[in-house]
C-alpha positions, 0 to 999 in steps of 0.5 A: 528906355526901361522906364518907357516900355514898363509904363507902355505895359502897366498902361495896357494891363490898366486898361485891360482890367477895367474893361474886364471889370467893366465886362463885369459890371455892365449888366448889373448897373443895367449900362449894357444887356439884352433882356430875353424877358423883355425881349430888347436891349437895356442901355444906361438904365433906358429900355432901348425898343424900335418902337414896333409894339406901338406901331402894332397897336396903331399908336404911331403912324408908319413914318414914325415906326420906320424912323424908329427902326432907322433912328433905333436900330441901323444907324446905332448897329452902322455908327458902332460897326464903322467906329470899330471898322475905321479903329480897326483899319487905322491901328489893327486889332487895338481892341484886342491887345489892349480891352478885349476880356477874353485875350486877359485872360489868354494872356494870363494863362500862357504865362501860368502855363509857361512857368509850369511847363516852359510853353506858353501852349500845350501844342509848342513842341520846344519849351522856350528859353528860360531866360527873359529879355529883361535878364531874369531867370524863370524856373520852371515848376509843375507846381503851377499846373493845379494853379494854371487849371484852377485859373482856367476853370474860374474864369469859364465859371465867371465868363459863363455866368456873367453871360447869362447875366447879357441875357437874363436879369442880373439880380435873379442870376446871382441871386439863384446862384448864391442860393442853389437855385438856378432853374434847369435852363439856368444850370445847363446854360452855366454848365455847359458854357463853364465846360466849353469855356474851360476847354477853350482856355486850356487847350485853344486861347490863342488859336480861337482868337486867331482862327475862331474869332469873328470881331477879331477876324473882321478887325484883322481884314479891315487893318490888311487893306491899309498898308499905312495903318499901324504895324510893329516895324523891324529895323533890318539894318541892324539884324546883326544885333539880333544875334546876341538875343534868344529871339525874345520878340518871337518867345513873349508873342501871346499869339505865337507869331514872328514880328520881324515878318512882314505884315501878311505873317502878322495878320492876328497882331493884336498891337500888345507891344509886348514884343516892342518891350522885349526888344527894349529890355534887351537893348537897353542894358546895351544902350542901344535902340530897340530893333522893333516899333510901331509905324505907320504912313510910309513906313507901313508900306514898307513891312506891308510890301516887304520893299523899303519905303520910298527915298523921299518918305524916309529919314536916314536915322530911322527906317522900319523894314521887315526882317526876312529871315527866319528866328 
């Protein structure tokens, strides 16, 4: 069970570095940018143009420069909107937990901020237990506070620049960069947005991905209008076992929720698992099965209504329904 939950982890935290990277890297190799100079996007290298300056000049007909606009423009934007639509509808805010380079970063803060202060956020009034749910002891240390602000200040820096780097072209921005010549609109845009970013990161993170968001928000509708699509499930026939835990699923929860709620309360889940992998760490000493897993289907509908699922769609050795009571 150790060995299932640290490779589920490891697993995440591989694809979440190579999505960072690739967020990276995606203007510099010309695979993804949208160039102000230009005025369109760049794709894998290819101008990608509805074609409007030839139908201009009266070198293709209107057929054909309408086509463009469908061919080029909306069936892209509807193929790649629907795609995100249906994953989100099937799985929840997966591009969130698993992909997403801003919530990396969230969580890498939370956890410098919770060895400095015992909280995973400035706002928490009690600091959380000092005790991990795989049995080791975190010391608290105001040391890590010059690391943790540190840390948020280079990636604003870093989120800032690479940006730009979506807007203008890449070589000229790091070639200005390295050499201290950014133009003013340059230096204000890196400015500006490093402020702003560094702001974000010390004081909302969770709060901007939960409220502030709008691929997040419209990844949380989708997911809420299908009472079958995947959702972290609380085997409330063994609640009692939660007694003898320091509530370890609520403590490691990066946006700060409740998974033995029912899905409305869970509305931001961003389907880390991390809450999944606590509960694992406490019960596998104990030999016993996780409390908490993902479900779908029948046993969706009972953490989306907060009713057990119907007797012809459930097995009697395995049946998730949300806890109601409170940590």
């Amino acid at each position: 069970m150790f060995k299932r939950s640290s490779i589920l982890q490891r697993r995440r935290t591989l694809f979440q570095a190579a999505f960072f990277c690739l967020f990276i890297l995606a203007p510099p190799l010309d695979l993804f940018r949208f160039d102000l100079n230009l005025n369109h996007f760049i794709l894998f290298g290819s101008h990608w143009t509805l074609g409007l300056d030839a139908l201009i000049e009266g070198d293709i007909s209107s057929l054909q420069g309408s086509l463009n606009i469908i061919l080029r423009g909306f069936l892209p934007l509807l193929l790649i909107v629907g795609g995100v639509i249906w994953i989100a509808w099937r799985f929840g805010r997966f591009y969130c937990g698993w992909l997403c380079p801003h919530f990396s970063v969230v969580e890498m803060i939370n956890r410098l901020m919770f060895y400095a202060s015992g909280r995973q956020s400035l706002w928490e009034r009690q600091p959380l237990p000092s005790r991990q749910a795989d049995g080791t002891m975190v010391k608290f240390d105001w040391r890590y506070w010059p690391v943790t602000l540190l840390a948020a200040a280079f990636f604003a820096l870093l989120w800032a620049v690479v940006l730009l780097t979506y807007l203008l072209p890449p070589a000229e921005i790091y070639h200005n960069l390295l050499h201290a010549s950014l133009t003013p609109n340059q230096a204000r845009f890196i400015g500006v947005g490093s402020l702003l970013l560094f702001i974000e990161f010390t004081f909302a993170r969770h709060f901007f991905c939960r409220f502030g968001c709008a691929v997040g928000l419209f990844q949380s509708l989708a997911w809420m209008a299908n009472d079958r699509g995947l959702v972290v499930g609380f085997d409330r026939r063994r609640a009692k076992l939660c007694s003898d835990c320091n509530n370890a699923c609520d403590n490691i929860c990066p946006m700060r929720l409740k998974p033995r709620s029912i899905k409305r309360r869970m509305f931001t889940c961003t389907e880390c698992a991390q809450c999944i992998t606590a509960c694992e760490q406490v019960q596998g000493p104990l030999e016993r099965e996780s409390l908490l897993k993902w479900v779908r289907d029948a046993e969706a509908v009972a953490v989306a209504t907060g009713r057990p699922a119907a007797e012809e769609n459930r097995t009697p050795e395995d049946v998730s329904v949300p806890f109601k009571g409170g940590r």
